[in-house]
C-alpha positions in Angstrom: 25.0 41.2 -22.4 21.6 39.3 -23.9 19.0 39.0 -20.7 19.5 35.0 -21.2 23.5 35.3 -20.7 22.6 37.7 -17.8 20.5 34.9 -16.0 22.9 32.3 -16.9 25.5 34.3 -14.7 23.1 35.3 -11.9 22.3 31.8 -11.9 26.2 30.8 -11.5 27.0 33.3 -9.0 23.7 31.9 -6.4 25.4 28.6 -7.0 29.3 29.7 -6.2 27.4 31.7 -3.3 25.3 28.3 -1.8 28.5 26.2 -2.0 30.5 28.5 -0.4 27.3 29.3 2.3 27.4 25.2 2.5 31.0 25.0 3.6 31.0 27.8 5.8 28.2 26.1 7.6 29.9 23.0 7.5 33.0 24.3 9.4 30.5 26.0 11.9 29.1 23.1 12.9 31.8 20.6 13.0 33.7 23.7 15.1 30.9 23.7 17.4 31.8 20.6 18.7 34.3 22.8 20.9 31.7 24.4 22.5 29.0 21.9 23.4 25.9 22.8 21.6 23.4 21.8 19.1 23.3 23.3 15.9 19.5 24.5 16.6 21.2 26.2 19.9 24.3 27.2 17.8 21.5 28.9 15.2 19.8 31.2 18.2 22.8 32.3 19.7 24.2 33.5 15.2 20.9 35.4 15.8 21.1 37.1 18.8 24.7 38.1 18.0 22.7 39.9 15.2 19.8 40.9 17.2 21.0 41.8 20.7 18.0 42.5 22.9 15.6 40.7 20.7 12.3 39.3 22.3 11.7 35.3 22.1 9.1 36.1 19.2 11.4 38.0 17.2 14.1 35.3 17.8 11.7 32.0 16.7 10.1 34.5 13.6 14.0 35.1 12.3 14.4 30.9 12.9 11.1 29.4 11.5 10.7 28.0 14.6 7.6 28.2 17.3 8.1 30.6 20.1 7.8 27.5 22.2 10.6 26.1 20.5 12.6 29.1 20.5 11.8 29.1 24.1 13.4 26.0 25.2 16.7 26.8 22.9 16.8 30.0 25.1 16.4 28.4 28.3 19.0 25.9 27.7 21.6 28.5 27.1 20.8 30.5 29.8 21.4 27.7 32.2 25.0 27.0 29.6 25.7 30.9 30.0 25.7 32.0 26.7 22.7 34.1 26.8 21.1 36.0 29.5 17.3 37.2 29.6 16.8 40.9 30.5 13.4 42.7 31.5 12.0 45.4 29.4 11.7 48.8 31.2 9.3 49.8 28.5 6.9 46.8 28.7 7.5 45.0 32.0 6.0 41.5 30.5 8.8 41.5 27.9 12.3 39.8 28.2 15.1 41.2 26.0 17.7 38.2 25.3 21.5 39.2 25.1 24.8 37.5 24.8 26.2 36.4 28.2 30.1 37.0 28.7 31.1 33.6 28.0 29.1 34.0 24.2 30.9 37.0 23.5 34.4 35.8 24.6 33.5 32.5 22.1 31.8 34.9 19.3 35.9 35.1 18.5 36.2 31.7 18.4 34.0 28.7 17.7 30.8 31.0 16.8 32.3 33.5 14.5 32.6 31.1 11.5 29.9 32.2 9.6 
């Protein structure tokens, strides 16, 4: 295959993959609607699922977000359950963030679209 047909396929596979990324996103957040939270807040808890234990910096790094930002996310699913902040026995300044009961009974629901 000539390197031009090559690219024209790679090409055509990125955009089959960012429509079907598009839709799946789509159905995420129209099925978050069952569970109460923005799609920034929906976006932290996807990442912690990934990174259990995860510090706030780590979190707003893997977002693009401030840690600020990342901060208030955090707090406001604390208070909804979803997440739960855990100190670090190593560095006692640290919080590790996990996924509260409720996050994991709803990562086989509403959350596990995508």
């Amino acid at each position: 295959m000539s390197a031009t047909k090559n690219r024209e396929k790679q090409i055509e596979e990125i955009f089959e993959s960012l429509h079907v990324l598009k839709r799946k996103l789509s159905e995420a957040y129209s099925s978050r609607d069952k569970i109460d939270i923005t799609l920034s807040r929906w976006l932290v808890l996807r990442v912690v699922m990934q990174h259990s234990g995860a510090g706030v910096r780590e979190i707003s790094n893997l977002l693009g977000i401030t840690s600020s930002a990342a901060t208030q996310l955090i707090s406001c699913l604390v208070k909804k359950n979803y997440l739960t902040r855990e100190g670090d026995s190593e560095d006692r300044r640290a919080l590790k963030i996990k996924l509260f009961a409720r996050a994991k009974r709803e990562h086989q629901g509403p959350l596990s679209v995508v």
